[in-house]
C-alpha positions as CSV (number, residue, x, y, z in Angstrom):
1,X,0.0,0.0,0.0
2,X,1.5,3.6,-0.9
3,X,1.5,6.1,1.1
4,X,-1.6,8.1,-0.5
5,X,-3.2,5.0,-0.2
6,X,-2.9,4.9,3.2
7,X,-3.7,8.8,3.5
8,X,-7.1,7.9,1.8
9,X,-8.0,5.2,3.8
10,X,-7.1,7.1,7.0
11,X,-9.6,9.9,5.8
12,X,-12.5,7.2,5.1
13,X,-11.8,5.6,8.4
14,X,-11.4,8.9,10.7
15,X,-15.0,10.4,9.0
16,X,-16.3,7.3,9.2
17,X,-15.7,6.5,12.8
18,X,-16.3,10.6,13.3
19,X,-19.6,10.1,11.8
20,X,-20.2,7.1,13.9
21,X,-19.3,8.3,17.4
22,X,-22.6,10.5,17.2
23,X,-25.0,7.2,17.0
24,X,-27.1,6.3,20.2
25,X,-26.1,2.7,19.7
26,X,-22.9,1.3,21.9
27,X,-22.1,-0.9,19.5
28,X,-21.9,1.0,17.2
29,X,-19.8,4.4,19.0
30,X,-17.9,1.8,19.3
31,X,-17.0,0.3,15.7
32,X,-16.2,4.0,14.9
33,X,-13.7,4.5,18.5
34,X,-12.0,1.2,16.2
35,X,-12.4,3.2,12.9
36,X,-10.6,6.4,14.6
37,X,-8.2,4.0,16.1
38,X,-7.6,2.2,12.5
39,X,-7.3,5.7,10.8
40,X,-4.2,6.7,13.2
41,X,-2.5,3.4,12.1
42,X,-3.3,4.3,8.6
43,X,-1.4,8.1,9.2
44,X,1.4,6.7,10.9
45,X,2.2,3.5,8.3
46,X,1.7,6.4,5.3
47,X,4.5,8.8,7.0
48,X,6.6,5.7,7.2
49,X,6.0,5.2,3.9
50,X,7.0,8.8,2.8
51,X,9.9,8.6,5.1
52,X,11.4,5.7,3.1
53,X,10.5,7.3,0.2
54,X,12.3,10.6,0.8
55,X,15.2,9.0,2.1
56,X,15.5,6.8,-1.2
57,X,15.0,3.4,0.6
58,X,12.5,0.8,-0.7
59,X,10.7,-2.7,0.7
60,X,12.2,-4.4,-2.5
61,X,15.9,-4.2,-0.5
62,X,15.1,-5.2,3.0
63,X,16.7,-8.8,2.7
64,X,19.8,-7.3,1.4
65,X,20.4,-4.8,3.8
66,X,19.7,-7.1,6.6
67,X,22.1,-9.2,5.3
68,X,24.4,-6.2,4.9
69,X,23.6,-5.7,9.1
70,X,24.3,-9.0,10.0
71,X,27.9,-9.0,8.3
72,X,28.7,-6.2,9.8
73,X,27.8,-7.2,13.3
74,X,29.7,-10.2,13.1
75,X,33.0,-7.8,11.4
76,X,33.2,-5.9,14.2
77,X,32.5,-8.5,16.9
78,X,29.2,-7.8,18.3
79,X,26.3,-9.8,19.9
80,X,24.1,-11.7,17.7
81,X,20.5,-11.5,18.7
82,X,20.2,-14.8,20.3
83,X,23.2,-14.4,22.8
């Protein structure tokens, strides 16, 4: 999902739940307290998006560069995770 995906789902989901925390029904106040809660999640995952995207990085690397981490750690004599 891009980030202006995520931006557009955030909007559905914050009116939505906005829209839905004005209902007499519990149940329903509180499907849109989840929608509100779901729309923050959306904001934050699209600035992480962004963020990788202005600072030139990409998902289609990750394995490499964890690789790249792991060689390094064991170059220069550090802890692996599991001791």
């Amino acid at each position: 999902m891009t980030w202006q995906h995520a931006g557009e789902l955030a909007v559905v989901l914050a009116v939505g739940g906005g829209l839905m925390s004005r209902s007499r029904s519990a149940k329903v106040r509180a499907v849109g307290a989840f929608a509100r809660e779901a729309a923050m999640i959306g904001v934050l995952y699209g600035l992480w998006q962004l963020a990788g995207r202005l600072n030139g990085l990409s998902t289609d690397g990750a394995l490499g560069r964890a690789q790249w981490i792991q060689q390094v750690q064991s170059d220069i004599h550090l802890p692996s995770e599991p001791s």
